[in-house]
C-alpha positions in Angstrom: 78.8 -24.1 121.2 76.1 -26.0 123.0 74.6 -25.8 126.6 73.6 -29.1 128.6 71.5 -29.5 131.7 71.2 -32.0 133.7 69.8 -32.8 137.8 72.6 -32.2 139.8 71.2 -33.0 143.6 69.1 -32.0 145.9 69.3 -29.8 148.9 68.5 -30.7 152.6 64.7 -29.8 152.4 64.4 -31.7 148.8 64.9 -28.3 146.5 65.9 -30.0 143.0 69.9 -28.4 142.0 70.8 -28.2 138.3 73.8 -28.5 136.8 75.0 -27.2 132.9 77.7 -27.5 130.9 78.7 -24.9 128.0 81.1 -26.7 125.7 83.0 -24.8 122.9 83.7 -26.6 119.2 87.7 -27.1 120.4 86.1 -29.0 123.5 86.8 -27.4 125.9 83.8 -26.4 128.3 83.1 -24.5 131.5 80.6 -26.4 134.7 77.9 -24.4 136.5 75.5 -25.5 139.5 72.4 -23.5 140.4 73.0 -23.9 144.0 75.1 -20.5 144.9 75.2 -19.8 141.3 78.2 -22.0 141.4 81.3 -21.8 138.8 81.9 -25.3 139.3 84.4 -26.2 136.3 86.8 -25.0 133.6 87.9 -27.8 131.6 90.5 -26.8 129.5 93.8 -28.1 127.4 97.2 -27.8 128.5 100.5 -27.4 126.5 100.4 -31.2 125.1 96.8 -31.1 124.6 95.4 -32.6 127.3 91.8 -31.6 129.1 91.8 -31.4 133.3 89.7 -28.9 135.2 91.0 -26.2 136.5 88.9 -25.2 139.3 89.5 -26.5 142.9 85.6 -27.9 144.1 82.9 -29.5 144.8 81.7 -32.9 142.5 78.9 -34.0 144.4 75.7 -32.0 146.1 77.3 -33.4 149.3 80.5 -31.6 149.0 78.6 -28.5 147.7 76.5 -28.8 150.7 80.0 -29.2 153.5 81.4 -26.5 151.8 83.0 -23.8 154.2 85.2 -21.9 151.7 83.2 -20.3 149.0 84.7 -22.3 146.3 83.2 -21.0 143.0 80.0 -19.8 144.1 78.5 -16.5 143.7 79.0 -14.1 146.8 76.6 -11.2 147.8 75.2 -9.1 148.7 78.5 -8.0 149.8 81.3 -10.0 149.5 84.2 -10.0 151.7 84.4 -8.4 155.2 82.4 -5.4 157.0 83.3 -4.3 160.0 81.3 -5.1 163.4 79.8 -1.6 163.4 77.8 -2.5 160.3 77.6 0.8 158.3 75.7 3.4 158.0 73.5 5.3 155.0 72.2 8.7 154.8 72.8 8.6 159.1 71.0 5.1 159.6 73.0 2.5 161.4 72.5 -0.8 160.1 73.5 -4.0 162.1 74.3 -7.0 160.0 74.8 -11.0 160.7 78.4 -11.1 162.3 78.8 -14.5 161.2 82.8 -14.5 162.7 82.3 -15.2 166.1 79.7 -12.6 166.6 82.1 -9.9 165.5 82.3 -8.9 162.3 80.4 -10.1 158.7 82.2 -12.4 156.1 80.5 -12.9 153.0 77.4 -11.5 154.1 76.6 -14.7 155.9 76.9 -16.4 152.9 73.1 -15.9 151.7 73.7 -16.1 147.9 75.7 -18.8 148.6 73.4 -21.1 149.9 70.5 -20.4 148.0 68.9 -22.3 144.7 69.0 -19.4 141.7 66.6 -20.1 139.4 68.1 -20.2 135.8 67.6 -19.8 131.9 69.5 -21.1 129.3 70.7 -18.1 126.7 71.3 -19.6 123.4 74.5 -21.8 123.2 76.6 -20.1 125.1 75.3 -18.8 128.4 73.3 -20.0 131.6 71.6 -16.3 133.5 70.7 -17.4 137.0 68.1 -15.1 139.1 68.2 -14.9 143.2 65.2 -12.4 145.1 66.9 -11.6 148.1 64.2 -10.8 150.8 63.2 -8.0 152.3 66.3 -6.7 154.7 68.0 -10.4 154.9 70.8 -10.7 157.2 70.2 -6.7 158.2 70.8 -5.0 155.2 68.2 -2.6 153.9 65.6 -3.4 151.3 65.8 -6.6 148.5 67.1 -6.4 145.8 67.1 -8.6 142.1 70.3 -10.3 141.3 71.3 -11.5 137.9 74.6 -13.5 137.2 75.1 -14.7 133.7 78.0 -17.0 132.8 79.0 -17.5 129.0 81.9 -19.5 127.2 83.5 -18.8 124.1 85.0 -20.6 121.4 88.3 -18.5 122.7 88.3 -20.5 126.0 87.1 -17.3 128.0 85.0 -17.3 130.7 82.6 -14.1 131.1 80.8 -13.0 134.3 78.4 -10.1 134.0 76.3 -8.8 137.2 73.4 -7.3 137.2 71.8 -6.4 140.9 69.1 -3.6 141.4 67.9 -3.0 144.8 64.5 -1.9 145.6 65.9 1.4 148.1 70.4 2.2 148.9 71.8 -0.6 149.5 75.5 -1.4 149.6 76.5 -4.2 147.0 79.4 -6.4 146.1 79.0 -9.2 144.2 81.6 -11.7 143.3 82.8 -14.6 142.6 84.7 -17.1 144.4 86.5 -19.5 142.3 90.2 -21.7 143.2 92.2 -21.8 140.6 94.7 -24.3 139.8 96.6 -23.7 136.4 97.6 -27.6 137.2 94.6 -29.1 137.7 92.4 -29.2 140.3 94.8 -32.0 141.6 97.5 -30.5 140.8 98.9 -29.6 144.0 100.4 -26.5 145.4 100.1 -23.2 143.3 103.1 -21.7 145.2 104.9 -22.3 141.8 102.5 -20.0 139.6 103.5 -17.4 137.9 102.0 -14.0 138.7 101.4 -10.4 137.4 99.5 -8.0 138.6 98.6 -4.5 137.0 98.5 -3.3 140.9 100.2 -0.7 142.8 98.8 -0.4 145.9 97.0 -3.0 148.4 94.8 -2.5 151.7 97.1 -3.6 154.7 94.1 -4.4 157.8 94.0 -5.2 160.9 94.3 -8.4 163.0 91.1 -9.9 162.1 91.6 -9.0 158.4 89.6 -6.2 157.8 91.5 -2.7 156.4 92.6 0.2 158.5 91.8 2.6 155.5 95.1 2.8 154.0 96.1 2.2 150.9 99.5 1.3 150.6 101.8 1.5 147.8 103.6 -2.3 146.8 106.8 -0.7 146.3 109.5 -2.7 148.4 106.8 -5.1 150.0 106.7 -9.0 149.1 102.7 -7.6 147.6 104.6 -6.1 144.8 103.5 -8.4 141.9 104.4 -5.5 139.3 106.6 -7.8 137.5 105.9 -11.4 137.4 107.2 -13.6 140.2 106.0 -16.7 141.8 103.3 -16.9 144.5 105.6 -18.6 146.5 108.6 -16.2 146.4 108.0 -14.2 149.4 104.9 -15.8 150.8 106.8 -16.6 153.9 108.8 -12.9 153.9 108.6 -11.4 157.6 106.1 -8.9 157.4 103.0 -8.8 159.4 100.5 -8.5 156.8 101.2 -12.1 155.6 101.3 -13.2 159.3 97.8 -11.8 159.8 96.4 -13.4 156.5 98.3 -16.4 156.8 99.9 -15.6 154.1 98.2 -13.5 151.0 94.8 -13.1 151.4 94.5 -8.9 150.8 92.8 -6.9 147.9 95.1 -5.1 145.7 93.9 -1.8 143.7 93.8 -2.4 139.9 96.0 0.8 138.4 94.3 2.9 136.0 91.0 2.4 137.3 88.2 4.0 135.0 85.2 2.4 135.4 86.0 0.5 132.0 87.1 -3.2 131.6 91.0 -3.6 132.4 93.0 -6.5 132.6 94.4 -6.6 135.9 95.9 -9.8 136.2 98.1 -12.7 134.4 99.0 -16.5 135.9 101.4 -18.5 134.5 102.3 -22.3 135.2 105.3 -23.2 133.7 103.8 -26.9 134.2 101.1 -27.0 132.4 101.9 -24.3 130.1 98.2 -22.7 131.0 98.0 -19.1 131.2 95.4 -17.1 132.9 94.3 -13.7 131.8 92.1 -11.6 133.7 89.2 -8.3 133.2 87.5 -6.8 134.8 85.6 -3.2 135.4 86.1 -3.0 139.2 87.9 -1.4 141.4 90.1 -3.9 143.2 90.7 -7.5 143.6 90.9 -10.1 146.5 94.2 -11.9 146.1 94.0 -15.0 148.3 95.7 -18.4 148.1 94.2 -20.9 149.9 95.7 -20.5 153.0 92.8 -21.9 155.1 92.2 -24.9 153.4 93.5 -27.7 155.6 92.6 -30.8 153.8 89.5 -31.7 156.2 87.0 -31.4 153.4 86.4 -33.8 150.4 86.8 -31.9 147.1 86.6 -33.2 143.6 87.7 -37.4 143.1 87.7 -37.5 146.8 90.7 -35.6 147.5 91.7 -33.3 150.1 91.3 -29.9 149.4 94.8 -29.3 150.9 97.0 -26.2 152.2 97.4 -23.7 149.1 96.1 -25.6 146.7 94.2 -23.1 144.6 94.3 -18.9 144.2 91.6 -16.8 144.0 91.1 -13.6 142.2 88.0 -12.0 143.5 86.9 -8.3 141.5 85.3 -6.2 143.9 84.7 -2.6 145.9 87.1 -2.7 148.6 86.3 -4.3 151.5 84.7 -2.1 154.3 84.2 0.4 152.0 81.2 2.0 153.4 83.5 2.9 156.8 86.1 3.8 155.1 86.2 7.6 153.0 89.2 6.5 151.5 87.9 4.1 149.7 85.3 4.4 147.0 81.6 4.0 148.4 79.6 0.9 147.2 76.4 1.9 147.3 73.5 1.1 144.9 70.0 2.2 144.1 66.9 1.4 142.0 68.1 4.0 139.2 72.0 2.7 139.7 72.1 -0.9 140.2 76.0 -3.0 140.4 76.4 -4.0 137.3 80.1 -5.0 136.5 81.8 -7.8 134.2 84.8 -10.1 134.8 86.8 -12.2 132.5 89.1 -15.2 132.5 90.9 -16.2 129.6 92.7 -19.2 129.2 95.7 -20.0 127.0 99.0 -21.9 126.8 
């Protein structure tokens, strides 16, 4: 194993971005860019042998810098959506950034997202990047001390691990935000990958995509993904969750959740011959495939990044959790900080 580093870009107000690269000894490696904490690539073989990235992106600090979708950076404080009422803790209201058309929060604004993490190098196999976020940035209470440490292994996985301690309650949910493309990242659609999923219920919302509260059972419903099928199967089934995501773009509860690391997830491309497995310690996962991306952005080789072109599988808390008893609360403190690990493993 061995860990390179090298300038990547700069940022707008002359911030210096660095870029590392954790190769194995079969060859295959893994990219990572200190701007968001970004998972940039996975370089690994497919069924005849050959290398290609696997991770729908960025390739220059330009792109990184245009980026409007998230792709492979590190999301916080809380990823996904929170409803315009903010939330409240221990009967104190707080207002966050409604970044959507003043209405509701997605991403939290995108603060982790955008910022330079400083980093260190652990041994041969692992890059730790470190982000201070301020003093109640974007509305949410106190700061709190974010770690996100990437490692490779000789096994071609790809290991996550979160540690984020906030200075008084604070709700967090840190992810991350990768595209995959079992093909490549130029591989095209992913409408023909393979799916399973160790879910049996999903959170149906409401017209601007955030849940209702209820968790629904995937029995009957094109989100069943119980036994493997392909993403593309009933993506276009006449049911108005798809219609309000565009298609999927909904988190699924992981079955059998214990607080322990499960694998919750496995993608196959019949293609490439790449499988995809995937851990994690979580409660639930964002399932969404791209359905946004309308090829107006420059990705990786100058390409389009193009309609459902690349999935993601985001571990979280549910989204909303915090106005939501249903679902499981998401709050942290300075003696219980988030602290969770996900996994991908690649094969063929």
């Amino acid at each position: 194993m061995t860990v390179t580093k090298k300038l990547y870009g700069t940022t707008e107000n002359g911030t210096e971005v660095y870029s590392f690269e954790i190769k194995n000894s079969a060859g295959s490696y893994i990219g990572l860019v200190s701007y968001g904490a970004t998972l940039n690539k996975i370089v690994v073989p497919d069924k005849n042998g050959n290398f290609n990235d696997v991770l729908v992106g960025f390739d220059t600090m330009e792109g990184q810098l245009l980026c409007t979708d998230s792709q492979g950076r590190t999301v916080g404080r809380v990823a996904n959506r929170i409803a315009g009422r903010g939330f409240d803790i221990d009967g104190v209201n707080y207002q966050i950034t409604k970044n959507v058309n003043g209405m509701f929060t997605l991403h939290s604004n995108h603060e982790y997202e955008t910022a330079v993490w400083d980093y260190e190098i652990i041994g041969d196999s692992a890059v730790k990047f470190t982000y201070h976020s301020p003093l109640n940035a974007e509305g949410f209470p106190g700061e709190v001390d974010n770690e996100v440490t990437f490692s490779f292994n000789d096994e071609n996985e790809v290991r996550i691990d979160y540690n984020c301690t906030p200075t008084q309650k604070c709700p967090l949910n840190v992810t991350n935000h990768a595209y995959f493309n079992l093909d490549g990242f130029d591989g095209g659609t992913i409408l023909n990958h393979i799916v399973k999923f160790n879910c049996d219920a999903y959170t149906p919302t409401d017209e601007y995509a955030i849940p209702t509260g209820e968790i629904r059972s995937v029995e009957g419903t094109p989100f069943d993904f119980r036994k493997p099928k392909a993403i593309g199967r009933d993506v276009e089934a006449d049911d108005i969750q798809l219609k309000i995501g565009r298609g999927y773009d909904h988190n699924f509860r992981i079955e059998g959740y214990d607080g322990t690391l499960k694998k919750f997830a496995e993608v196959k491309s019949e293609k490439s011959g790449r499988i995809m497995e995937c851990f994690t310690d979580l409660v639930g996962v964002q399932f969404y495939i791209g359905n946004f991306m309308d090829g107006t952005q420059t990705g990786k080789a100058g390409l389009p990044l193009n309609h459902r072109t690349g999935f993601c599988l985001e571990t979280q808390y549910f989204p909303d959790a915090l106005n939501h008893t249903e679902f499981m609360p998401n709050i942290f403190t300075p003696d219980k900080p988030f602290v969770s690990t996900t996994i991908y493993r690649f094969s063929v």
